[in-house]
PQR file with spaces between the fields and no chain letter, atoms N, CA, C, O and H, PARSE charges and radii, in Angstrom:
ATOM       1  N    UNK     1     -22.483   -1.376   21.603 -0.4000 1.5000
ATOM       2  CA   UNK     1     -22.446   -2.782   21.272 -0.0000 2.0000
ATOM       3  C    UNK     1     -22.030   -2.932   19.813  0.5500 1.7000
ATOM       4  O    UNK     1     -22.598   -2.320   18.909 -0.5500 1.4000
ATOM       5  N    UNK     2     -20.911   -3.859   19.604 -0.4000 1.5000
ATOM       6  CA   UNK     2     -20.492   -3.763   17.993 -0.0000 2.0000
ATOM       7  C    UNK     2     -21.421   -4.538   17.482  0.5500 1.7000
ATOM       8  O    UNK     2     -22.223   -5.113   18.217 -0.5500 1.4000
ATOM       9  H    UNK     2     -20.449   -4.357   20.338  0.4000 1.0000
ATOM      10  N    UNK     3     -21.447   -4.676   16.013 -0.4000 1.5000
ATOM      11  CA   UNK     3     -22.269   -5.344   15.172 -0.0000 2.0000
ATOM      12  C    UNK     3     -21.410   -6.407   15.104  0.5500 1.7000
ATOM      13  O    UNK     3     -20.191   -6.404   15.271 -0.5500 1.4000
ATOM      14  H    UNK     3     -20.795   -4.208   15.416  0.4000 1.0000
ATOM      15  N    UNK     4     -22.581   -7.863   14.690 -0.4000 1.5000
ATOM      16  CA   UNK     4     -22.053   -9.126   14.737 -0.0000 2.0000
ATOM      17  C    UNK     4     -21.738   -9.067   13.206  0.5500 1.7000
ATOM      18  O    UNK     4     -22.280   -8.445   12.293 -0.5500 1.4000
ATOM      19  H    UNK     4     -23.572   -7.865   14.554  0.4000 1.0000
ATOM      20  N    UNK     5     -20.318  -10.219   13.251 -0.4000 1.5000
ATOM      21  CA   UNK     5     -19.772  -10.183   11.573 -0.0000 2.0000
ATOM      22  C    UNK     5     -20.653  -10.528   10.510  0.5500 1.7000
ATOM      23  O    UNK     5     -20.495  -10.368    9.300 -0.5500 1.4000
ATOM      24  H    UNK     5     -19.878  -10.725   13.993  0.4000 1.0000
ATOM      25  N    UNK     6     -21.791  -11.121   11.264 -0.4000 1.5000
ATOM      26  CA   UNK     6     -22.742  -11.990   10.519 -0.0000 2.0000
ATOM      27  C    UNK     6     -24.234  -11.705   10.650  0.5500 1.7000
ATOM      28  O    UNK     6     -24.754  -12.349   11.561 -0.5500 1.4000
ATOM      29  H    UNK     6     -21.920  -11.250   12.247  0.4000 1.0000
ATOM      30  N    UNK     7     -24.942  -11.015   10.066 -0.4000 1.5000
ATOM      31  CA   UNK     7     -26.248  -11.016   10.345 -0.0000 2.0000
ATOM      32  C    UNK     7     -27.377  -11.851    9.461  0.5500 1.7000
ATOM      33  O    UNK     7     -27.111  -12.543    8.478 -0.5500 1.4000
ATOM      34  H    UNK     7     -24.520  -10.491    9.325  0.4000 1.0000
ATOM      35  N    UNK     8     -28.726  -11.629   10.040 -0.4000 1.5000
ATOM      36  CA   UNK     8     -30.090  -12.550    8.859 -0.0000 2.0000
ATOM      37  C    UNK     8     -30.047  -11.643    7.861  0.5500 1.7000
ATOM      38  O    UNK     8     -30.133  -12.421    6.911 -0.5500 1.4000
ATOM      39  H    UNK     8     -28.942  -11.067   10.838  0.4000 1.0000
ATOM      40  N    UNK     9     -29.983  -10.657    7.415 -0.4000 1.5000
ATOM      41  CA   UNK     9     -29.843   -9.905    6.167 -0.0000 2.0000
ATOM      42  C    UNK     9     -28.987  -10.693    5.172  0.5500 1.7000
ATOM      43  O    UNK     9     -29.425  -11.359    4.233 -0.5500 1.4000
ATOM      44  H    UNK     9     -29.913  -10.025    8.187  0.4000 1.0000
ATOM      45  N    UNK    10     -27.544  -10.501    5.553 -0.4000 1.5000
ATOM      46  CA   UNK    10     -26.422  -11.461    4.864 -0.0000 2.0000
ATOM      47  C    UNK    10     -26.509  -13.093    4.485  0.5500 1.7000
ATOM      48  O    UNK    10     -25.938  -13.599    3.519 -0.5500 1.4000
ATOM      49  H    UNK    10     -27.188   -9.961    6.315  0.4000 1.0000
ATOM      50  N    UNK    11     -27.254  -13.729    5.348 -0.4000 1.5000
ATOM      51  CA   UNK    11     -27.564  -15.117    5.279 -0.0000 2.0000
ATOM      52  C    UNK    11     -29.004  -14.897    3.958  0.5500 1.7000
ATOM      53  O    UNK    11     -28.805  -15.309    2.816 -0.5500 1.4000
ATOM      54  H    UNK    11     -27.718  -13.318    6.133  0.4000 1.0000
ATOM      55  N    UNK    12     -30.136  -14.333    4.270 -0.4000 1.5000
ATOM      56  CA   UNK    12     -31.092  -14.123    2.531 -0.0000 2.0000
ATOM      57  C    UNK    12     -30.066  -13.815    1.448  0.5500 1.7000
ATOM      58  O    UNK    12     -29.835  -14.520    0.465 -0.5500 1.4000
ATOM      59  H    UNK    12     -30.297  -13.998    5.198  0.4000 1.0000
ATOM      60  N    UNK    13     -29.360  -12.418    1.835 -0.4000 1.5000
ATOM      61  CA   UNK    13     -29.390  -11.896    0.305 -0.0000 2.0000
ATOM      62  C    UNK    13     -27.764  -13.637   -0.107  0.5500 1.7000
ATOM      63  O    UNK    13     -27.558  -14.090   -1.233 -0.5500 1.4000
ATOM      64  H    UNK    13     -29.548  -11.845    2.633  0.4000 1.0000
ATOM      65  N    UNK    14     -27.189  -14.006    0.895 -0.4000 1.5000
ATOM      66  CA   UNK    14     -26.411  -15.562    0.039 -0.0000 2.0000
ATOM      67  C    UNK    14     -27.136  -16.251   -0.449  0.5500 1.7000
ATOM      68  O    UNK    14     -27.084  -16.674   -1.603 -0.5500 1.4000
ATOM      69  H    UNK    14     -27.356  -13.638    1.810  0.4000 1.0000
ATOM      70  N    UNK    15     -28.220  -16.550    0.660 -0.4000 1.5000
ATOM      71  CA   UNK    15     -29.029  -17.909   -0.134 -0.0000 2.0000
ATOM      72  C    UNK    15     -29.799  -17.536   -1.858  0.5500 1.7000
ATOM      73  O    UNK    15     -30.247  -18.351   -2.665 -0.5500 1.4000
ATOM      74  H    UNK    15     -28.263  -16.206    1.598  0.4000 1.0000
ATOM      75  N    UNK    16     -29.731  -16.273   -1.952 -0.4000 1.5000
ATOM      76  CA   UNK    16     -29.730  -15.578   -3.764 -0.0000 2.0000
ATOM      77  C    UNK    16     -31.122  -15.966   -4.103  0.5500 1.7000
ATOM      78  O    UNK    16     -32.030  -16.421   -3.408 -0.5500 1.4000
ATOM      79  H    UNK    16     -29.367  -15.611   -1.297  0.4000 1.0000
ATOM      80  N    UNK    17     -31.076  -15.793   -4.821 -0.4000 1.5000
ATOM      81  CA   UNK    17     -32.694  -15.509   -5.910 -0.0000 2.0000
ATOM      82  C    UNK    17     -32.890  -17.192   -6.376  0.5500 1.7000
ATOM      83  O    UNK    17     -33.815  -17.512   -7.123 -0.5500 1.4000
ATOM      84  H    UNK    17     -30.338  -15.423   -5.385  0.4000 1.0000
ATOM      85  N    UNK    18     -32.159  -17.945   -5.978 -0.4000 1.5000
ATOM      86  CA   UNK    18     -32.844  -18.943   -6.693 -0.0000 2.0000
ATOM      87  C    UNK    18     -33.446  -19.330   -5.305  0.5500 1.7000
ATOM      88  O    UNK    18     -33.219  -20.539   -5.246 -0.5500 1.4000
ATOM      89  H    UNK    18     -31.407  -17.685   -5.371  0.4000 1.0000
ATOM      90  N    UNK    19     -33.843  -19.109   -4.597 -0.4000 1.5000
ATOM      91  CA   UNK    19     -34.442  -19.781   -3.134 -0.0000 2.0000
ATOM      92  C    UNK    19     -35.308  -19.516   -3.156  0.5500 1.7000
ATOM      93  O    UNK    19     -36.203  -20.361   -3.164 -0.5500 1.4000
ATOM      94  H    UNK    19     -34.028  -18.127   -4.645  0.4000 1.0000
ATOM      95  N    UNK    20     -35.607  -18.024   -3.184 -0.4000 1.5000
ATOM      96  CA   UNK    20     -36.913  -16.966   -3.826 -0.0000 2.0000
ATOM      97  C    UNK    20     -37.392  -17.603   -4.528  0.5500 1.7000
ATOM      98  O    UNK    20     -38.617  -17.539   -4.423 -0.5500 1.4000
ATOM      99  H    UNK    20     -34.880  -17.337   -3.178  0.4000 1.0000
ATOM     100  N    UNK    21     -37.012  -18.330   -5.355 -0.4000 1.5000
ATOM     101  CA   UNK    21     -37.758  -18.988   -6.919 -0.0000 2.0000
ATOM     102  C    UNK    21     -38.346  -20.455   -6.248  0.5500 1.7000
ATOM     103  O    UNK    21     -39.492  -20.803   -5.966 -0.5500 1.4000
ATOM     104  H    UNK    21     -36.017  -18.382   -5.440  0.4000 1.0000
ATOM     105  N    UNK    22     -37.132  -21.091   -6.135 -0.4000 1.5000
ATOM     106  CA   UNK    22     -37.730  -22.129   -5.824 -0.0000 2.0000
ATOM     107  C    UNK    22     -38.665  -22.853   -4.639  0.5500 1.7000
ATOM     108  O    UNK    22     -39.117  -23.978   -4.428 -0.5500 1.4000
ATOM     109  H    UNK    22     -36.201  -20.808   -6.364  0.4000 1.0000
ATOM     110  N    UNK    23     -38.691  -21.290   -3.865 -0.4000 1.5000
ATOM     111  CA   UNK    23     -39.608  -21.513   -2.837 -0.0000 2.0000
ATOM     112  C    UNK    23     -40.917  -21.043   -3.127  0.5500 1.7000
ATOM     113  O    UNK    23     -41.964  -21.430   -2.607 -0.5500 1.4000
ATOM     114  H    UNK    23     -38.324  -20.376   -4.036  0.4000 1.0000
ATOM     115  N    UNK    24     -40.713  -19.863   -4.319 -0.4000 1.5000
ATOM     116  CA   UNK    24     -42.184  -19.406   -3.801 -0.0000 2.0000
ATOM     117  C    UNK    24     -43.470  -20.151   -3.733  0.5500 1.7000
ATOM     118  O    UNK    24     -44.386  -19.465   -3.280 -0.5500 1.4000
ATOM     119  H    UNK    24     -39.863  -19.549   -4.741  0.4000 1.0000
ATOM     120  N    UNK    25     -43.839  -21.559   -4.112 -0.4000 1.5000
ATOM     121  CA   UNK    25     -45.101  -22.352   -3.983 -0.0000 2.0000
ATOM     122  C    UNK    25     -45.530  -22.060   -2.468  0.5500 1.7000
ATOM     123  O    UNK    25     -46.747  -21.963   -2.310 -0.5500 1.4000
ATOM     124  H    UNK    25     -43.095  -22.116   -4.480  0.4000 1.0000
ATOM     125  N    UNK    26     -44.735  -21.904   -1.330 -0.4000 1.5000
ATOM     126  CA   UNK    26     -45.187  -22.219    0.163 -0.0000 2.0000
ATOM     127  C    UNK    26     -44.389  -20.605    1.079  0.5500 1.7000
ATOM     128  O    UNK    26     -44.270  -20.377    2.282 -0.5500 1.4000
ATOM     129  H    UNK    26     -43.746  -21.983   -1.458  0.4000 1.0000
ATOM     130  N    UNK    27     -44.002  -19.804   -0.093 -0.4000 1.5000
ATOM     131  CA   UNK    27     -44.455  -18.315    0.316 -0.0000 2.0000
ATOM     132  C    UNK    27     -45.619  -17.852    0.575  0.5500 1.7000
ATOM     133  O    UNK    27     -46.582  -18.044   -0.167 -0.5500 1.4000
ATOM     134  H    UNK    27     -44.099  -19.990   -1.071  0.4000 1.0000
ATOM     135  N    UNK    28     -45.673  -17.115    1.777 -0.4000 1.5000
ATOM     136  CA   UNK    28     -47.032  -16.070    1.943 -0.0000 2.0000
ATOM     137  C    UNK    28     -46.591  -14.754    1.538  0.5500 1.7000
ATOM     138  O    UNK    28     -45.384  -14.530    1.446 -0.5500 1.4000
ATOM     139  H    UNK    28     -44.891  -16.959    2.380  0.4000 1.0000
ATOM     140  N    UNK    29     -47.456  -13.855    1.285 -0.4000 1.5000
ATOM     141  CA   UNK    29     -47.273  -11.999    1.621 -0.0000 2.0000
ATOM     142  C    UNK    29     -46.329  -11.989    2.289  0.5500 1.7000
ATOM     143  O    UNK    29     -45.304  -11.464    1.856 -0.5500 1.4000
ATOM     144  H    UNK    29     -48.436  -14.037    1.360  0.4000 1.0000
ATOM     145  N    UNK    30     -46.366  -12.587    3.608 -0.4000 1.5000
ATOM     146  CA   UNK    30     -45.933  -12.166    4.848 -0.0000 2.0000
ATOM     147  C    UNK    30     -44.579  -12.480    4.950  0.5500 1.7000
ATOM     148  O    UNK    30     -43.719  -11.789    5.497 -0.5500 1.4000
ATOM     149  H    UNK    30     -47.199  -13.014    3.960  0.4000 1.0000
ATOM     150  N    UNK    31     -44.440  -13.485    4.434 -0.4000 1.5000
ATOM     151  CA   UNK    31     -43.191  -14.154    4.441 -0.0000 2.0000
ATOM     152  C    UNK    31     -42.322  -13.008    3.729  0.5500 1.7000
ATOM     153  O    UNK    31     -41.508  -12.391    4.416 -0.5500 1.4000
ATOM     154  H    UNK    31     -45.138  -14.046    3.990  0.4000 1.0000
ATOM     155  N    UNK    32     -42.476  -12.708    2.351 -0.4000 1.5000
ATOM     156  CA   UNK    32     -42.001  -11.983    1.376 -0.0000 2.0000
ATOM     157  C    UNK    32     -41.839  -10.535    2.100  0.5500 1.7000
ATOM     158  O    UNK    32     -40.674  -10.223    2.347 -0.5500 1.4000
ATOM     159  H    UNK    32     -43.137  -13.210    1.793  0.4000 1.0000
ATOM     160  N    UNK    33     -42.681   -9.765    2.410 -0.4000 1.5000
ATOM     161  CA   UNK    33     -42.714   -8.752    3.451 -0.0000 2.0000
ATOM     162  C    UNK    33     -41.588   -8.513    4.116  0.5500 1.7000
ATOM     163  O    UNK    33     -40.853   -7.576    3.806 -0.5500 1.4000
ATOM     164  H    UNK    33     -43.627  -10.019    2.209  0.4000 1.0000
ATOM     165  N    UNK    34     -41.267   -9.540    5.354 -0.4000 1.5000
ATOM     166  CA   UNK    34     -40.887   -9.806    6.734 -0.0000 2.0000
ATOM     167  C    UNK    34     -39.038  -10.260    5.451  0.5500 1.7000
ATOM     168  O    UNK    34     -38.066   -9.826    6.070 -0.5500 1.4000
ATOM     169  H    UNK    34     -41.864  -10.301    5.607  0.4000 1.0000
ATOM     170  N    UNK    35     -38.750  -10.680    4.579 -0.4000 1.5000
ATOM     171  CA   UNK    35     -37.436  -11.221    3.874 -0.0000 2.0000
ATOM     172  C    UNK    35     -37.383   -9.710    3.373  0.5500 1.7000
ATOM     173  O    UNK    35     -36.387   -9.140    3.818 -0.5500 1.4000
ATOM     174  H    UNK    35     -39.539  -11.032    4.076  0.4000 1.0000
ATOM     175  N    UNK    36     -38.214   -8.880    2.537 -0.4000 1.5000
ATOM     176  CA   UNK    36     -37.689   -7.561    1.900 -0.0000 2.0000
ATOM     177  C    UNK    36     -37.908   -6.255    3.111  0.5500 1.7000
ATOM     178  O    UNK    36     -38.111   -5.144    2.621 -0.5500 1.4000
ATOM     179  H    UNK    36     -39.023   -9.344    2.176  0.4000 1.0000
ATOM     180  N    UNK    37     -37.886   -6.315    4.101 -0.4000 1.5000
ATOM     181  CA   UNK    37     -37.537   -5.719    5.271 -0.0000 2.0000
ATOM     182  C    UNK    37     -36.233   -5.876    5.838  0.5500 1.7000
ATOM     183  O    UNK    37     -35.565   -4.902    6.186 -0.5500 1.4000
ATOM     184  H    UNK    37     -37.721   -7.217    4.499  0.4000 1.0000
ATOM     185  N    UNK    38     -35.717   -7.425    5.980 -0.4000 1.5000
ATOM     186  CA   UNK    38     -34.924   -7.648    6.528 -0.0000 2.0000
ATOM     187  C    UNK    38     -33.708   -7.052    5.343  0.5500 1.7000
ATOM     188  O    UNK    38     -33.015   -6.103    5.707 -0.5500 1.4000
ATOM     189  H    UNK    38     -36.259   -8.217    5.697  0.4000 1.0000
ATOM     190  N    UNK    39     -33.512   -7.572    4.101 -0.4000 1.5000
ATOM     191  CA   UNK    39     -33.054   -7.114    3.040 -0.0000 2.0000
ATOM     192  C    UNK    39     -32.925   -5.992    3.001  0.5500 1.7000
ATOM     193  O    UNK    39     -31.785   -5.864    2.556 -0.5500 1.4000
ATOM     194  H    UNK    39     -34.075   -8.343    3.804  0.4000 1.0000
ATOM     195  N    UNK    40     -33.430   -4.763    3.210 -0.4000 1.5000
ATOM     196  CA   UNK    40     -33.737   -3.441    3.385 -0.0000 2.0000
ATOM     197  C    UNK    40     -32.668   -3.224    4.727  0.5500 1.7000
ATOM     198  O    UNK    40     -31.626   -2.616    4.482 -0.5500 1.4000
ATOM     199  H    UNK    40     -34.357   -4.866    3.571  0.4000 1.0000
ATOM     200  N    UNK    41     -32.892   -3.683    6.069 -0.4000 1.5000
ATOM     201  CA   UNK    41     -32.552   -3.030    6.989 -0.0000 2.0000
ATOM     202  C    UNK    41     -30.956   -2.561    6.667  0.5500 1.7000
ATOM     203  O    UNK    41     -30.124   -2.919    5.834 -0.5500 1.4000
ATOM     204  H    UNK    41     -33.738   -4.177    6.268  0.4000 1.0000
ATOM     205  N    UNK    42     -30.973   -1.426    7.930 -0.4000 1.5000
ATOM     206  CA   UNK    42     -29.646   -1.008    7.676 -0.0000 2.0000
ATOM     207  C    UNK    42     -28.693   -0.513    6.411  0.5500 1.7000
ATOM     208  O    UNK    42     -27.472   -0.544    6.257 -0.5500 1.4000
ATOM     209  H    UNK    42     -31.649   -1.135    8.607  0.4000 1.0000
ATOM     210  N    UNK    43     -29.806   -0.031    5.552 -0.4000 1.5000
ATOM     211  CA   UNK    43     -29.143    0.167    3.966 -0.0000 2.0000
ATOM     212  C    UNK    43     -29.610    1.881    3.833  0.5500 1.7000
ATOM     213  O    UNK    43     -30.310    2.605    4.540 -0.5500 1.4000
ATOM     214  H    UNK    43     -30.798   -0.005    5.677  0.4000 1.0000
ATOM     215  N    UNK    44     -28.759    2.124    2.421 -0.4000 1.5000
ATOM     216  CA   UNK    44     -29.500    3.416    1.942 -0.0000 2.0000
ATOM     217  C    UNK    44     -30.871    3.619    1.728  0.5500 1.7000
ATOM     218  O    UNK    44     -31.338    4.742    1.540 -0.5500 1.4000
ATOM     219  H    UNK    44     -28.190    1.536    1.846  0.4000 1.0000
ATOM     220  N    UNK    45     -31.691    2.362    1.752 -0.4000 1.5000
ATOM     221  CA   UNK    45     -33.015    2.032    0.724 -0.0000 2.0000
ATOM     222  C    UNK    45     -33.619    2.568    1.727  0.5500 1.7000
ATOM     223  O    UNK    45     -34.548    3.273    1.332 -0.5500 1.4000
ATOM     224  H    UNK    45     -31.311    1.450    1.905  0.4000 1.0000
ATOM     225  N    UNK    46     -33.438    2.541    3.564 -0.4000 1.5000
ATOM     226  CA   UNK    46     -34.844    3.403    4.513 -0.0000 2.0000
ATOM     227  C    UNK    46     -33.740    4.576    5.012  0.5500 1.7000
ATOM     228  O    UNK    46     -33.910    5.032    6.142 -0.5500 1.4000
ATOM     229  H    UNK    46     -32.684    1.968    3.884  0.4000 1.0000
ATOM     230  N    UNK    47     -32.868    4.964    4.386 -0.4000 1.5000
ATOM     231  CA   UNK    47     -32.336    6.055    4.833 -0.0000 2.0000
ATOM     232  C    UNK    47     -31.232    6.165    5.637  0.5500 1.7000
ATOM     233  O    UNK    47     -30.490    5.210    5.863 -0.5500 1.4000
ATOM     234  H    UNK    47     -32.731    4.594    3.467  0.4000 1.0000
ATOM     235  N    UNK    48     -31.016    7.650    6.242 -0.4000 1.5000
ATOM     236  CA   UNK    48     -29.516    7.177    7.462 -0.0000 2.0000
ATOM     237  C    UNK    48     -29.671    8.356    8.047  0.5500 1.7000
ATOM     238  O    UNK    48     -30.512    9.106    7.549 -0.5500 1.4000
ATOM     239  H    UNK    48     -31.619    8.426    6.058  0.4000 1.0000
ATOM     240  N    UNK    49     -28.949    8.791    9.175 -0.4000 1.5000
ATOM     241  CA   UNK    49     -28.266   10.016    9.695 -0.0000 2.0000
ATOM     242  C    UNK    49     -26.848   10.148    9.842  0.5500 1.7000
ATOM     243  O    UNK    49     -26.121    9.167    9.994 -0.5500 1.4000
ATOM     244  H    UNK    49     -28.266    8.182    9.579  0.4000 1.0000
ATOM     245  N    UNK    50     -26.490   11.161    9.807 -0.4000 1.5000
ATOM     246  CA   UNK    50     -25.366   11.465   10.166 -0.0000 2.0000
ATOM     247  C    UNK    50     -25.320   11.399   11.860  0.5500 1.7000
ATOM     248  O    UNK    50     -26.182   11.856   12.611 -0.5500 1.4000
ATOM     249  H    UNK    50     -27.081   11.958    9.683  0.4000 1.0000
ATOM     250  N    UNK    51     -24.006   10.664   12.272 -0.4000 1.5000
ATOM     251  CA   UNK    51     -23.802   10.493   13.706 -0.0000 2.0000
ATOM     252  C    UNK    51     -22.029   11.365   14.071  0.5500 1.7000
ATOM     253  O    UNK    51     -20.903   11.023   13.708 -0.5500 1.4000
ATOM     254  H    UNK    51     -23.306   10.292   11.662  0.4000 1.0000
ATOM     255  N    UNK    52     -22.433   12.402   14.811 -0.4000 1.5000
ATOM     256  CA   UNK    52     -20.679   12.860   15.277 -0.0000 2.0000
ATOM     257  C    UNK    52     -20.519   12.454   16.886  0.5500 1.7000
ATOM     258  O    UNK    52     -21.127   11.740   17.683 -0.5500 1.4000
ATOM     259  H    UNK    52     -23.347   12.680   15.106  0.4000 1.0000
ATOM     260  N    UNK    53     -19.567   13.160   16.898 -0.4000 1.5000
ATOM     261  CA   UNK    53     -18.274   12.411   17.999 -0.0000 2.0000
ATOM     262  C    UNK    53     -18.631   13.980   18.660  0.5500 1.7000
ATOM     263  O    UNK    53     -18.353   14.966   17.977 -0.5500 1.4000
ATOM     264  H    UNK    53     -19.073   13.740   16.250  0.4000 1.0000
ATOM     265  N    UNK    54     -19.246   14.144   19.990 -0.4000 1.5000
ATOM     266  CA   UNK    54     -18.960   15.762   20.545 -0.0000 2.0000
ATOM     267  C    UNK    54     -17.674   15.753   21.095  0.5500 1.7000
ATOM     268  O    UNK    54     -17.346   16.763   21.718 -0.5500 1.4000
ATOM     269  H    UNK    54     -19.472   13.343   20.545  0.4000 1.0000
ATOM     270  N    UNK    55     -17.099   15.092   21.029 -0.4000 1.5000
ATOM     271  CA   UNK    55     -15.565   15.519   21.250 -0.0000 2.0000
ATOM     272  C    UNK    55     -14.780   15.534   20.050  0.5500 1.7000
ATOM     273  O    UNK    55     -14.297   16.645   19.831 -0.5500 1.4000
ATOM     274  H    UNK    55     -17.365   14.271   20.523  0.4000 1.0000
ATOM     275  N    UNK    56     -14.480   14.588   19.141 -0.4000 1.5000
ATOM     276  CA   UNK    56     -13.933   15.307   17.900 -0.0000 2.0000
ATOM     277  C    UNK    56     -13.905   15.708   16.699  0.5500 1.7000
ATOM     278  O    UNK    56     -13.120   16.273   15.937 -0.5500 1.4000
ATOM     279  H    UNK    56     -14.873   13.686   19.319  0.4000 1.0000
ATOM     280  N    UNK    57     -15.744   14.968   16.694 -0.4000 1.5000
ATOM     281  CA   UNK    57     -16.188   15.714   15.407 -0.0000 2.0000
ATOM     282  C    UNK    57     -16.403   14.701   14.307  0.5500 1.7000
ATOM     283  O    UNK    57     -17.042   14.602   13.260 -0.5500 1.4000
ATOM     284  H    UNK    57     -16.381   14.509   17.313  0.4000 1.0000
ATOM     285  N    UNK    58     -15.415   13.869   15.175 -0.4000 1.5000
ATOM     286  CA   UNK    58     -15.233   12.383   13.679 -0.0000 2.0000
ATOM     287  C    UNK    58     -17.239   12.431   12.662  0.5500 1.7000
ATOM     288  O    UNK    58     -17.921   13.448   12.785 -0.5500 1.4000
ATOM     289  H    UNK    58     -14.896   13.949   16.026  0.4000 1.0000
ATOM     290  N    UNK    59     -17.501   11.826   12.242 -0.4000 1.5000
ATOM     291  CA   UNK    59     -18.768   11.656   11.649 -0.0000 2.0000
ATOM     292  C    UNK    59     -19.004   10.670   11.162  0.5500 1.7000
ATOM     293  O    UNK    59     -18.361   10.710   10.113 -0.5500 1.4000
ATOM     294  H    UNK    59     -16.947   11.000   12.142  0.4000 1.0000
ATOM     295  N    UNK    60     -19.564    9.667   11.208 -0.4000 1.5000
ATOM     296  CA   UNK    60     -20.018    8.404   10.356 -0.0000 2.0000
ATOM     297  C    UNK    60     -21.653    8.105   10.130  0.5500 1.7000
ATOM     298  O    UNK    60     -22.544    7.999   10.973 -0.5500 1.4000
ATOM     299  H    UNK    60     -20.086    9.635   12.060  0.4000 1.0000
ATOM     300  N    UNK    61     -21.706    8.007    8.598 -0.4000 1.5000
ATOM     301  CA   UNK    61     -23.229    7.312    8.363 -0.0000 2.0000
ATOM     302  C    UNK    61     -23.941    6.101    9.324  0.5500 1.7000
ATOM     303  O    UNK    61     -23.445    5.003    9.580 -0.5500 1.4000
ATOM     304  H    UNK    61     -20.982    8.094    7.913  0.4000 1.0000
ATOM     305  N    UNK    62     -25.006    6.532    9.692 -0.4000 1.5000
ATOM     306  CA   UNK    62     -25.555    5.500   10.007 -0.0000 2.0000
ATOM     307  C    UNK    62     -26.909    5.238    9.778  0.5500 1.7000
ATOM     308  O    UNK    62     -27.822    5.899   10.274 -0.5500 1.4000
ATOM     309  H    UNK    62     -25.408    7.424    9.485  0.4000 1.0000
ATOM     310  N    UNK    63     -27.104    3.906    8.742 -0.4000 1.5000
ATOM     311  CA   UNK    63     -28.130    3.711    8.384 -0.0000 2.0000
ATOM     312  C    UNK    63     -29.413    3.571    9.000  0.5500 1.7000
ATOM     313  O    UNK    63     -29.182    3.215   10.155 -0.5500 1.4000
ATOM     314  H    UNK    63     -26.363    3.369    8.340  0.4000 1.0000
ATOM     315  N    UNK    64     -30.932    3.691    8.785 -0.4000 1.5000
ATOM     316  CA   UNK    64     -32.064    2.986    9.657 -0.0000 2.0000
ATOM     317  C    UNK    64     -32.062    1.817    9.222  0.5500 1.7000
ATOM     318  O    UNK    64     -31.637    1.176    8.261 -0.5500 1.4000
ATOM     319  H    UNK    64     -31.120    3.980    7.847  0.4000 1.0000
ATOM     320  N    UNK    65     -32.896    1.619   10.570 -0.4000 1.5000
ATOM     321  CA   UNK    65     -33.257   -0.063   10.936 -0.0000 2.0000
ATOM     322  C    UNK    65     -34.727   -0.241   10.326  0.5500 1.7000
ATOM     323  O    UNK    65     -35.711    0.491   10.222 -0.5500 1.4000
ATOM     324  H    UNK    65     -33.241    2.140   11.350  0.4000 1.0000
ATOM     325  N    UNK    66     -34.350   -1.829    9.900 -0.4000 1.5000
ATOM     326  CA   UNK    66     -35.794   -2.441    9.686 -0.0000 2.0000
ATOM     327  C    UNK    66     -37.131   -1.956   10.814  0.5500 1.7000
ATOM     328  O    UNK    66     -38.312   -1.620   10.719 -0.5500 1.4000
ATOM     329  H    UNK    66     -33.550   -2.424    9.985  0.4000 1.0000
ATOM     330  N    UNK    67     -36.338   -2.115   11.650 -0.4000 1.5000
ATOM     331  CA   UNK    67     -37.402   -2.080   12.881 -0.0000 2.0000
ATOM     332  C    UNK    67     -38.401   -0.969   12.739  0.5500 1.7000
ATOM     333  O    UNK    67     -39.577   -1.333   12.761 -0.5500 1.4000
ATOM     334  H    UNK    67     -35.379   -2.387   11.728  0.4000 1.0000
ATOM     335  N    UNK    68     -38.130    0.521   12.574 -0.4000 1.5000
ATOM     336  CA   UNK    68     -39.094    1.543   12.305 -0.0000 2.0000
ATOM     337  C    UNK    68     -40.059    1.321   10.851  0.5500 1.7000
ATOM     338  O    UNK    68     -41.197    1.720   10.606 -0.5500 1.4000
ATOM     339  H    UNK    68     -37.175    0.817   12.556  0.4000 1.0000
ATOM     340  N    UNK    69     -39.203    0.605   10.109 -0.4000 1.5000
ATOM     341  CA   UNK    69     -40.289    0.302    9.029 -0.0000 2.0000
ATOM     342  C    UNK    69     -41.626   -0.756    9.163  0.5500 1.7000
ATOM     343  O    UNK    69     -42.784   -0.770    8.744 -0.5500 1.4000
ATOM     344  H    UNK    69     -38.278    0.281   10.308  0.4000 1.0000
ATOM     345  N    UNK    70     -40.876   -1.513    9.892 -0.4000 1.5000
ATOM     346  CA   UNK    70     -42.105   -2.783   10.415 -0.0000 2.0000
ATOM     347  C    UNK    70     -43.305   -2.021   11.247  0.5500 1.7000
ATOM     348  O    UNK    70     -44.515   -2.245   11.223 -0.5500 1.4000
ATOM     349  H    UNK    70     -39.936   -1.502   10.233  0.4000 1.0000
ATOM     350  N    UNK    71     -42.480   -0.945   12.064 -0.4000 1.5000
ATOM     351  CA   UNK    71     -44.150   -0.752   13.057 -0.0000 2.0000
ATOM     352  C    UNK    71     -45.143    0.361   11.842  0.5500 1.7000
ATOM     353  O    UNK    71     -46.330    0.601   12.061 -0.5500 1.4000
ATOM     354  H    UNK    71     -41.497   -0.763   12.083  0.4000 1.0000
ATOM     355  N    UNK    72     -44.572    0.794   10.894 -0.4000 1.5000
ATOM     356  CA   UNK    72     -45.517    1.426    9.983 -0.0000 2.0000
ATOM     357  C    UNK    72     -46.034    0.831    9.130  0.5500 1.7000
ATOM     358  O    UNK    72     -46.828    1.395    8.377 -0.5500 1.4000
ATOM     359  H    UNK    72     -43.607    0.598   10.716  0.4000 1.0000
């Protein structure tokens, strides 16, 4: 399944640091948590593996998902 051009990661890190700011009065933990997870997913910051091709070897990074970080 390809990745969509557009994900919730890309939509936080646009809406930028002043949203962060001007929201935090009606931030929780949780909120903040559940935004620097999503921010995180799919990056160098929880890591990657290497993925090959058994037929030709090709190789491409592929990052982890938010998802294993949330259930820990």
């Amino acid at each position: 399944m390809p990745r969509p051009p557009v994900e919730v990661a890309d939509i936080v890190r646009a809406a930028g640091e002043s949203f962060f700011q001007s929201s935090r009065n009606w931030f929780t933990w949780l909120h903040l948590k559940v935004l620097n997870a999503i921010l995180r997913c799919r990056t160098a910051a929880l890591g990657g593996h290497v993925d090959a091709c058994s037929k030709c070897g090709q190789e491409a990074v592929s990052f982890n998902s938010c998802i294993m970080e949330s259930i820990s």
